[in-house]
C-alpha positions as a Markdown table, in Angstrom:
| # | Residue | x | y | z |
|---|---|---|---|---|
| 1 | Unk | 0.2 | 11.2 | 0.2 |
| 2 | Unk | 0.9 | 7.5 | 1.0 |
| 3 | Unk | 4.0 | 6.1 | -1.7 |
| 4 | Unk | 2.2 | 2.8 | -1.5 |
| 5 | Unk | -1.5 | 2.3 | -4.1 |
| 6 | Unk | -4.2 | 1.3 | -2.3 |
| 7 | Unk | -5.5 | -1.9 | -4.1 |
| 8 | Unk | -7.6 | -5.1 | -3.9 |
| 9 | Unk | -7.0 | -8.6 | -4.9 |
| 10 | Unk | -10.1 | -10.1 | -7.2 |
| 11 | Unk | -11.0 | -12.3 | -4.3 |
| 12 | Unk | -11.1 | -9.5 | -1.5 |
| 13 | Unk | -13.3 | -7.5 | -3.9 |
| 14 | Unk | -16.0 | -10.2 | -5.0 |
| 15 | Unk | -16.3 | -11.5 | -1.2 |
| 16 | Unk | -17.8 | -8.2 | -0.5 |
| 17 | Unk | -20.3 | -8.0 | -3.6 |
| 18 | Unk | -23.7 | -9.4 | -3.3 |
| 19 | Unk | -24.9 | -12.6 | -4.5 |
| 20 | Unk | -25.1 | -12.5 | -8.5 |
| 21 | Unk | -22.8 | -9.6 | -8.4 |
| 22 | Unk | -19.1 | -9.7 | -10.4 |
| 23 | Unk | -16.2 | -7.8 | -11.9 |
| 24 | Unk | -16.6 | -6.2 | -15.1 |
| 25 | Unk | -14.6 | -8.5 | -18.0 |
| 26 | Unk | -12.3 | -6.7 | -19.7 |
| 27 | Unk | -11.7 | -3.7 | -16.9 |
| 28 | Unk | -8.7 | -3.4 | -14.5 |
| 29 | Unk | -9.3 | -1.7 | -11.3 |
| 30 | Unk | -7.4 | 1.1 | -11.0 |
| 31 | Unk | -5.7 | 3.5 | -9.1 |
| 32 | Unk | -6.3 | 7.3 | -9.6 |
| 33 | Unk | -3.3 | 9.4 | -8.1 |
| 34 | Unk | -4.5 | 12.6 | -8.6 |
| 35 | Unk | -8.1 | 11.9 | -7.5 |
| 36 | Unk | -6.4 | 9.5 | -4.3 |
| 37 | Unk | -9.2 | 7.1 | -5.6 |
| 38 | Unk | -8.9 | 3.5 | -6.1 |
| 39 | Unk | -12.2 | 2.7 | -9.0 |
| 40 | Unk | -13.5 | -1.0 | -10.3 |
| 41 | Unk | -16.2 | -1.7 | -12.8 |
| 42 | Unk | -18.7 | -4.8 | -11.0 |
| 43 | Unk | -22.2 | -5.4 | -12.5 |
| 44 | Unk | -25.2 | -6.1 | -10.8 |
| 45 | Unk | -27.9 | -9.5 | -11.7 |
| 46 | Unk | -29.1 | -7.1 | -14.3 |
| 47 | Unk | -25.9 | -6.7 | -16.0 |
| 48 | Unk | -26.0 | -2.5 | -15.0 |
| 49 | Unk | -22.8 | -1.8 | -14.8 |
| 50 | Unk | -21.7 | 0.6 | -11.1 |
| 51 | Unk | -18.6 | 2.0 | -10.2 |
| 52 | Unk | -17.0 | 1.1 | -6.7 |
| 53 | Unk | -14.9 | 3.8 | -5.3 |
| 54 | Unk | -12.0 | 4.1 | -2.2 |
| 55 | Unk | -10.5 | 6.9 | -1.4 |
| 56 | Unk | -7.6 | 6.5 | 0.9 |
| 57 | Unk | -8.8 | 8.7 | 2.7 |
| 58 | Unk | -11.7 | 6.2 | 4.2 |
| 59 | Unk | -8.8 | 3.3 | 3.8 |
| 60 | Unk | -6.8 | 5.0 | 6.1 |
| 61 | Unk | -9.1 | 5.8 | 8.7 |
| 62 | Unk | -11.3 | 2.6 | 8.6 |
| 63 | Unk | -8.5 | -0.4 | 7.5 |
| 64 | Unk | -8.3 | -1.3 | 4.0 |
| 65 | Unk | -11.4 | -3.8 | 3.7 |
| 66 | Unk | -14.3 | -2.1 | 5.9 |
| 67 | Unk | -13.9 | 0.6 | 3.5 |
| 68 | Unk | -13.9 | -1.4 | 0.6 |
| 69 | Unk | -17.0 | -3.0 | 2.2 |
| 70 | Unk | -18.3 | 0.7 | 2.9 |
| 71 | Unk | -18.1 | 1.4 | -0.6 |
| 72 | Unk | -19.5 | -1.8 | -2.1 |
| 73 | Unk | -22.3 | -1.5 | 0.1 |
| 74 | Unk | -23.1 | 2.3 | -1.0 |
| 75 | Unk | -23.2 | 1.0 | -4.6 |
| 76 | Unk | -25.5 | -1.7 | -3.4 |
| 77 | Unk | -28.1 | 0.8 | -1.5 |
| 78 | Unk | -28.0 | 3.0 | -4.5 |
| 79 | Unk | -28.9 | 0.0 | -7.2 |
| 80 | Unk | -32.0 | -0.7 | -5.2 |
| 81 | Unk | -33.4 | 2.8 | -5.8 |
């Protein structure tokens, strides 16, 4: 277990979402030791709210942003169902 959180600035996370796409006002993303899991709240043009997840796990083995990428992506795919 890493002694450093995996986290994202407010600008990293947003240049990944899709157009329309934001951070949840009033919610903090957070870091989940037990679960190794860094979570944020984003809404979609609808205003449904979706969780974005990292483990550090993926961070480690793809770099810090493709996985945040890899996980804003999934929670794209999965809105369009």
């Amino acid at each position: 277990m890493s002694t450093e959180r995996l986290s994202y600035l407010p600008i990293e996370i947003r240049s990944y979402l899709p157009t329309g796409w934001g951070l949840v006002a009033g919610t903090e993303p957070r870091w989940d030791e037990r679960k190794e899991t860094w979570t944020a709240a984003v809404y979609d043009l609808a205003d449904n709210e979706w969780t974005v997840r990292v483990t550090e796990a993926a961070a480690g083995k793809q770099g810090r942003l493709p996985a945040l990428k890899q996980a804003i992506d999934e929670v794209f795919y999965r809105s369009l169902r």
